[in-house]
C-alpha positions as CSV (number, residue, x, y, z in Angstrom):
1,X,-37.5,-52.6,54.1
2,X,-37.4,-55.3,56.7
3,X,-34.4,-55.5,58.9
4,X,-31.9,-58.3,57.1
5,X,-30.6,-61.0,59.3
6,X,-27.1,-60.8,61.1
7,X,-25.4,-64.4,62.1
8,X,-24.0,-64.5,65.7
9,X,-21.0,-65.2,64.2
10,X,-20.5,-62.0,62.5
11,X,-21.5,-60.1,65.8
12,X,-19.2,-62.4,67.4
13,X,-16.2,-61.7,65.1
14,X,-17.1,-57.8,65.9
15,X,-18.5,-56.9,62.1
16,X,-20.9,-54.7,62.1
17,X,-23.9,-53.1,59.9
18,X,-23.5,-49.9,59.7
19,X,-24.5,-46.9,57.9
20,X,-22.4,-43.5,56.5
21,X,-24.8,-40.6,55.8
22,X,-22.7,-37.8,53.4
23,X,-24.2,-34.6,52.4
24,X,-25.5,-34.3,49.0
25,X,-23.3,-31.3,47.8
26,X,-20.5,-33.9,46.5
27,X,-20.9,-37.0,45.3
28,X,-18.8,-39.7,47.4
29,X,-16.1,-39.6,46.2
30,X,-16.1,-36.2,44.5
31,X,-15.3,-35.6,40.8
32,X,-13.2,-32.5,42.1
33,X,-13.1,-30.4,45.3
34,X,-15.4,-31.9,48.3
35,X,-13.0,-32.9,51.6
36,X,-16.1,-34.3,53.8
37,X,-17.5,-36.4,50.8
38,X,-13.9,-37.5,50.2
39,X,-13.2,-38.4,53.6
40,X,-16.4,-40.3,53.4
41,X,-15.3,-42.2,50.4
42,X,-12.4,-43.4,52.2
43,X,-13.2,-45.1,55.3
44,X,-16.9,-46.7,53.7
45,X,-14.4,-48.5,51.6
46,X,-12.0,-49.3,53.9
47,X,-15.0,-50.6,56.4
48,X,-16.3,-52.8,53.4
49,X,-12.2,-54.1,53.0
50,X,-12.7,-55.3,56.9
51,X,-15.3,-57.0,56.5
52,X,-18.3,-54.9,57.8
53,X,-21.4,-54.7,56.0
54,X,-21.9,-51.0,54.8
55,X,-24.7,-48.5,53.8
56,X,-24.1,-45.4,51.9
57,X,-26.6,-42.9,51.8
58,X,-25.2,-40.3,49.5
59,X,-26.0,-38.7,45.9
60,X,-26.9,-41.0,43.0
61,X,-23.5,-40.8,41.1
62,X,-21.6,-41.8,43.9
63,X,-19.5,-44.8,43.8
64,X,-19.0,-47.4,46.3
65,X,-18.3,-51.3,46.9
66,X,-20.4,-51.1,50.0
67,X,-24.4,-51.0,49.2
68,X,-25.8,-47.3,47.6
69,X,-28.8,-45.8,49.1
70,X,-29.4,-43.0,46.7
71,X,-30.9,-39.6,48.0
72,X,-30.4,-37.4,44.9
73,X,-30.2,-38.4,41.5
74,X,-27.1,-36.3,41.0
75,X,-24.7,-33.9,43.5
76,X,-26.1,-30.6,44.2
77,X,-23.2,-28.3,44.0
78,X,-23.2,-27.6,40.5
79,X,-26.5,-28.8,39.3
80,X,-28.0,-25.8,37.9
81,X,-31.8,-27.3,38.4
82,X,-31.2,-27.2,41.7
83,X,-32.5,-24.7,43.4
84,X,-33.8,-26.1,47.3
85,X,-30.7,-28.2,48.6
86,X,-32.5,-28.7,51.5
87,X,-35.1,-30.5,50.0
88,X,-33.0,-33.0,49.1
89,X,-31.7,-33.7,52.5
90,X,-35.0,-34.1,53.8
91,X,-35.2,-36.8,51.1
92,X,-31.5,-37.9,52.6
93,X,-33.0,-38.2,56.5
94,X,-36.4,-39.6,55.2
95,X,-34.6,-42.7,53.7
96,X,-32.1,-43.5,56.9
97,X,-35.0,-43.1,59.5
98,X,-37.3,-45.1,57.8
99,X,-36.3,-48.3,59.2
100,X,-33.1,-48.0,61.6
101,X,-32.8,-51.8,62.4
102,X,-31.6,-52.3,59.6
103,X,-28.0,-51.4,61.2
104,X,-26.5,-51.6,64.4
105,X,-24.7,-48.2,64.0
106,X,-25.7,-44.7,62.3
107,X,-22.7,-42.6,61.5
108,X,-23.6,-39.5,60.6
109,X,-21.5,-36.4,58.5
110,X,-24.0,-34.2,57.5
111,X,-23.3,-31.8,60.9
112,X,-26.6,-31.1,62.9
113,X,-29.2,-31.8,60.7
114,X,-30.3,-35.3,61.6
115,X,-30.5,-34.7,65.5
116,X,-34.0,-33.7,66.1
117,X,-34.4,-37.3,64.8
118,X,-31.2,-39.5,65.7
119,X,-32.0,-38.7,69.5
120,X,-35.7,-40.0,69.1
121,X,-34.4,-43.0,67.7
122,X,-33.1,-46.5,69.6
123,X,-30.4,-46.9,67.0
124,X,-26.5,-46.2,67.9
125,X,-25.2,-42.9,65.9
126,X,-22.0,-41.2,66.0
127,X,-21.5,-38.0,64.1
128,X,-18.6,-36.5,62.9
129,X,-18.5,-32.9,63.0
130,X,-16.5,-31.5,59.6
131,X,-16.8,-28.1,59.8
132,X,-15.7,-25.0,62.2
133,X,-17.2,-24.7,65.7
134,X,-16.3,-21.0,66.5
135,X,-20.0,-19.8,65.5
136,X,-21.8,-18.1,68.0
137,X,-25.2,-19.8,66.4
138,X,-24.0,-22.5,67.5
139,X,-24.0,-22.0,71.0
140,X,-27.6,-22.6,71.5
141,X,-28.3,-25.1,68.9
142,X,-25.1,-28.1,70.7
143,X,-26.4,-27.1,74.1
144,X,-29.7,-28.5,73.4
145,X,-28.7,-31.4,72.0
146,X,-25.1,-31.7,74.3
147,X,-26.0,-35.4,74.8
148,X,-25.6,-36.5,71.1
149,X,-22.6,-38.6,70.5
150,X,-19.9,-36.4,68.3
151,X,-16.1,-37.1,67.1
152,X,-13.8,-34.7,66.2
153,X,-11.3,-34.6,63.2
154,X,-8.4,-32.3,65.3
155,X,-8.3,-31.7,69.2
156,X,-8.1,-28.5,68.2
157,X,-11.7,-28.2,66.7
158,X,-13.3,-28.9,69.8
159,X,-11.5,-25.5,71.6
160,X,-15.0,-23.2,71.4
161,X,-17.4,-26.7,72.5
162,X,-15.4,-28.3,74.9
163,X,-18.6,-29.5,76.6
164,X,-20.1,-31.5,73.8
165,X,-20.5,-35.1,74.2
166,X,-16.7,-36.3,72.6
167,X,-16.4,-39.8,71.3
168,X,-12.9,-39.3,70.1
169,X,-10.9,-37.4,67.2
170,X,-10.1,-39.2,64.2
171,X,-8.0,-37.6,62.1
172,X,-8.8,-38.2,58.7
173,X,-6.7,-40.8,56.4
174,X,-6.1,-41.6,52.9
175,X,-5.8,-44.8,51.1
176,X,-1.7,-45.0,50.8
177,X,-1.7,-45.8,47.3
178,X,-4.1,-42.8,46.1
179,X,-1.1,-40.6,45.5
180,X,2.4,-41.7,44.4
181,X,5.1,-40.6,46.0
182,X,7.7,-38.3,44.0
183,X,11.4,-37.9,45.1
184,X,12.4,-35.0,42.8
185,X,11.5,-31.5,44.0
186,X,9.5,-29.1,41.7
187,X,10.3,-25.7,41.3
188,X,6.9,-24.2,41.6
189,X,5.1,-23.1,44.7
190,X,1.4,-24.6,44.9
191,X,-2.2,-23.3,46.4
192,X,-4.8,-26.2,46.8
193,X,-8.3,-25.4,47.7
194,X,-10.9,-23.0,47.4
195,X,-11.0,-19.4,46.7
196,X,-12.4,-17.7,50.4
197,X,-11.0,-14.8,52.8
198,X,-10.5,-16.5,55.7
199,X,-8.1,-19.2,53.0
200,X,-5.5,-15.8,52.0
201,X,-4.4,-17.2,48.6
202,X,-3.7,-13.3,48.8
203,X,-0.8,-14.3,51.3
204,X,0.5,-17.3,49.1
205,X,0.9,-15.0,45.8
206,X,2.7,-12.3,48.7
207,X,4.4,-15.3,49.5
208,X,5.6,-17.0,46.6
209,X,6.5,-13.0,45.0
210,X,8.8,-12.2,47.8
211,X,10.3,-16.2,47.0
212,X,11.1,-15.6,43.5
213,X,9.4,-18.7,43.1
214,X,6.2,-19.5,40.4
215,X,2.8,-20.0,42.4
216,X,0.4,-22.3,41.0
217,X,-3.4,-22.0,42.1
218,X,-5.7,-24.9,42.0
219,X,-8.9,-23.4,43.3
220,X,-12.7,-23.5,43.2
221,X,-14.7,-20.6,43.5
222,X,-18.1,-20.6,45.1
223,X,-21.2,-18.6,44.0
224,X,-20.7,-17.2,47.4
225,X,-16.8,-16.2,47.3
226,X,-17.2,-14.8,43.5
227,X,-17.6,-11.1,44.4
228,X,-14.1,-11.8,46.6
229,X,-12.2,-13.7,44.1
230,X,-13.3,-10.7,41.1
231,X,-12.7,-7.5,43.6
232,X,-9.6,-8.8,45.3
233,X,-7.8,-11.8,43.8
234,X,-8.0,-11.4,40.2
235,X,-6.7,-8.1,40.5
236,X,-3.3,-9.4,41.9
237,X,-3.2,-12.2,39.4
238,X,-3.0,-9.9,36.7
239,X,-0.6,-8.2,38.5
240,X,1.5,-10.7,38.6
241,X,1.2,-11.8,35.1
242,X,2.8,-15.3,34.1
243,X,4.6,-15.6,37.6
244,X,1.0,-16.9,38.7
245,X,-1.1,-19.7,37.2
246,X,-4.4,-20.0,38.1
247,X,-5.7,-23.7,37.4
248,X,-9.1,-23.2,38.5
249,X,-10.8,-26.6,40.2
250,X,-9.1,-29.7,39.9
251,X,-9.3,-33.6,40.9
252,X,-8.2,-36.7,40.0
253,X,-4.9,-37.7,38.8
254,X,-4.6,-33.8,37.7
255,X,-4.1,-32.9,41.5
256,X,-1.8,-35.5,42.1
257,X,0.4,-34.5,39.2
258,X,0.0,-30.8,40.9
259,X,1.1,-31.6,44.3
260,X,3.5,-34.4,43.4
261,X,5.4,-31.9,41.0
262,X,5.3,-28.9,43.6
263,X,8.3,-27.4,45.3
264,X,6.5,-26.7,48.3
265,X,2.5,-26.5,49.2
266,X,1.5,-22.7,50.4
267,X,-1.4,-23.2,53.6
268,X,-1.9,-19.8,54.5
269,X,-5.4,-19.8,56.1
270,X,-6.4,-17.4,58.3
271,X,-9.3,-19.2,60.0
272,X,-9.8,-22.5,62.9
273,X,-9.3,-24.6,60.5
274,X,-10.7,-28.2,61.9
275,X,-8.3,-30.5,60.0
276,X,-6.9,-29.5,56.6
277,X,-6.9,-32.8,54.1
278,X,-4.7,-31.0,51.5
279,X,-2.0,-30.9,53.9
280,X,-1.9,-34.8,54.2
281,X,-2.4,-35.0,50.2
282,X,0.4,-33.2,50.0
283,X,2.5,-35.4,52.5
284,X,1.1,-38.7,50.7
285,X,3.2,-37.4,47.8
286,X,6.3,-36.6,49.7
287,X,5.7,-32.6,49.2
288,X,6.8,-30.2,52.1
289,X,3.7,-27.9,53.5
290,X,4.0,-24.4,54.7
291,X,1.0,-23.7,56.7
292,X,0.3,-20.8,59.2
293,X,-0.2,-21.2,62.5
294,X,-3.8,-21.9,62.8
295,X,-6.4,-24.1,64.2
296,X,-5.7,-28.1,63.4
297,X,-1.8,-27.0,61.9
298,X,-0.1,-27.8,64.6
299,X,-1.5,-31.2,65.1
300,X,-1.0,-32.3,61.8
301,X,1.9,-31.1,61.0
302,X,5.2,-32.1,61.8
303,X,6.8,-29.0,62.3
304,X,10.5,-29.3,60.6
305,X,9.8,-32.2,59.1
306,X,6.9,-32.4,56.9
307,X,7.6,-28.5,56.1
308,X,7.0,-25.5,58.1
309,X,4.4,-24.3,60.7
310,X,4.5,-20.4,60.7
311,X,3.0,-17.0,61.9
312,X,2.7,-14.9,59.1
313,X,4.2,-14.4,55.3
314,X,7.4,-12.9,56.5
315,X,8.2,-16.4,58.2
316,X,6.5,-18.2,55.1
317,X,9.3,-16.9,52.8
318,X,12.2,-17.8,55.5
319,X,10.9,-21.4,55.0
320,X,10.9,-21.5,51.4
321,X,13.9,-20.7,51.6
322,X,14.4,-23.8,54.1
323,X,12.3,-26.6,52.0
324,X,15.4,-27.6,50.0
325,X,17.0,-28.7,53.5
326,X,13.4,-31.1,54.3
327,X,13.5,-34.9,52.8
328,X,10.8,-35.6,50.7
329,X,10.9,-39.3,52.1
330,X,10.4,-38.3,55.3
331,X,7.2,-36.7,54.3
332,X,5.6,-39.8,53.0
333,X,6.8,-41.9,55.9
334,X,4.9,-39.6,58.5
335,X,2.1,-39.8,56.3
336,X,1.8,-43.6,56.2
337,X,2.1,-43.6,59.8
338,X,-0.3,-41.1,60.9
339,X,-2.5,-40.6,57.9
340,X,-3.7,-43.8,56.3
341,X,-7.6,-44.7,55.8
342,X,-6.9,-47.6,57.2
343,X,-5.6,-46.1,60.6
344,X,-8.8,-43.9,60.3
345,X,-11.1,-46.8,60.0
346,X,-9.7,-49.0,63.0
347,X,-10.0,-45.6,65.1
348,X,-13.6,-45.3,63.9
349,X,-14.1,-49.5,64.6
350,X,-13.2,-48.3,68.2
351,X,-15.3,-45.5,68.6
352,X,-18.4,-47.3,67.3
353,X,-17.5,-50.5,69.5
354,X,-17.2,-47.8,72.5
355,X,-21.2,-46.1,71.4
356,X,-22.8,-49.8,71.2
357,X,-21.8,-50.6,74.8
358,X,-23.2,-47.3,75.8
359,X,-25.7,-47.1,73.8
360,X,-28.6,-47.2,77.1
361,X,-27.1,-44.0,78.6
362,X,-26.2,-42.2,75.7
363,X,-29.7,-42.4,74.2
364,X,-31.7,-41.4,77.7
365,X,-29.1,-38.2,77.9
366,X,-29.4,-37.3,74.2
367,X,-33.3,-37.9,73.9
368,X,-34.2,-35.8,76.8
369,X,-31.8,-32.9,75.8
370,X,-30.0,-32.3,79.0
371,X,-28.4,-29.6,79.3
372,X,-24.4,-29.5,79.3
373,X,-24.0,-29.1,83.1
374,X,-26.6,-31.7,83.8
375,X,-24.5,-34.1,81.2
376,X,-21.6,-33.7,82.8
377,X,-23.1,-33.5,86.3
């Protein structure tokens, strides 16, 4: 496809072309649980609502008001004729390097796939990093490519890579309408995510048993996690017989109705979390969060205010206990001023803005794989 015209008045009035590259897992946005996918959902259409001119290359039942490049007929996660994701991605990286003037910026949330190819390429990219950082693998694999332009979504993600080539952290945003706000309190405790170890719903049905409070769980359960979840959780739910609900995966207006109608939202992972977007869902609908001290919690929350930060279940019981004393309102009102897609976007307007005028240096460091002392030398 030819590169389309841009009018100097456009580049002059600082819109830009540029393009969002999800992973395939999800479709943007996802029917139920995906946070990157979501997260991508949110600030394409905020982009196209400011007037840039946006590209989404993501699965073929996404949804968008920007322009769909599909790169899968469907979302991988749960398509049972699936069986080389991978595959598809090639597809995925096949269709944004074919022609890269077509944009003036490549943003990129599909980890480290694409950078034997972005840092070949004269076209701008950013890429947000989603996931955990702690990996030893991943030693190796950054320092090669330490040039490459990356953003964070916490400070606190970047702890085991400080030496990688930061852009900026953006935490993520929602669009402030997607969840209405609710002023009465529930009287059940909620769980929000997916079924894993290192996410301990083990220590939110601890938690909400030493309460005397009702736990519901609104989980997914990977192929990966279902030896876990049959061996060690659904042994303890049938222990604790009606005093625990387990949903199973949810979306929609289904999770709003769960975490609007909650007392309290249980976060008691027991990993470096990088950001956490349930905590913010939550807050959007004026719920208090109790999340254990780890990785991105403290940045996010608002400890005392939007609920509780604290080191182990003990201290999560003590602040049930405490919710009642929180104000709901004041929940929402951090969350529209910290957490809004549109916030998220304007940070991301920068960052790009900040990559195009840099674009020279950034491309001769990335392409010739310096080394992370020569980078920062």
């Amino acid at each position: 496809m030819a590169a389309e015209a841009w009018p100097a008045a456009d580049r002059q009035s600082g819109r830009l072309r540029i393009a969002q590259v999800a992973p395939l897992y999800e479709s943007v946005p996802p029917r139920c649980y995906g946070g990157t996918e979501r997260v991508v959902s949110y600030l394409t259409e905020e982009l196209v609502r400011l007037g840039h001119q946006v590209t989404l290359f993501a699965s073929g039942d996404s949804v968008t008001t920007g322009k769909l490049v599909p790169c899968s007929p469907h979302a991988l996660r749960l398509d049972r004729r699936c069986t080389d994701q991978l595959a598809h991605h090639f597809v995925l990286l096949e269709e944004v390097f074919k022609d890269t003037s077509r944009f003036d910026l490549i943003h990129f949330h599909i980890d480290y796939l694409h950078f034997p190819l972005s840092v070949r390429q004269a076209c701008p990219h950013v890429s947000t990093l989603h996931g955990r950082l702690d990996l030893p693998d991943l030693v190796p694999l950054y320092s090669k490519f330490a040039g490459v332009p990356v953003v964070s979504i916490s400070d606190a993600q970047r702890g085991p890579l400080p030496w990688l080539n930061w852009q900026g952290t953006v935490h993520h945003g929602l669009p402030p309408d997607l969840y209405r706000y609710r002023e009465e309190r529930g009287k059940y405790l909620a769980f929000l995510g997916r079924i894993s170890p290192e996410k301990r719903v083990d220590w939110a049905i601890e938690t909400a048993r030493r309460s005397g409070m009702p736990l519901k769980i609104a989980a997914k359960v990977s192929s990966g996690d279902e030896e876990y979840f049959k061996a060690e959780i659904q042994p303890l739910l049938r222990q604790s017989g009606a005093f625990v609900e387990f949903l199973g995966e949810i979306g929609g207006e289904d999770k709003e109705e769960f975490l609007a109608n909650a007392y309290a939202m249980l976060f008691p992972i027991d990993w470096p979390e990088p950001f956490g977007l349930v905590m913010i869902e939550a807050m959007a609908c004026g719920t208090p969060v109790i999340a254990h001290r780890c990785g991105s919690v403290p940045e996010v929350m608002a400890d005392g205010v939007t609920g509780f930060v604290v080191d182990g279940v003990a201290e999560a019981v003590q602040a049930v206990r405490r919710v009642a004393a929180l104000s709901r309102g004041k929940c929402r009102q951090v969350f529209e001023e910290r957490f809004t897609a549109g916030r998220m976007a304007r940070d991301y307007v920068a960052i790009y803005q900040r990559v195009l005028r840099e674009k020279p240096a950034t491309s001769i460091m990335a392409s010739r794989g310096v080394s992370r002392t020569e980078d920062r030398g």
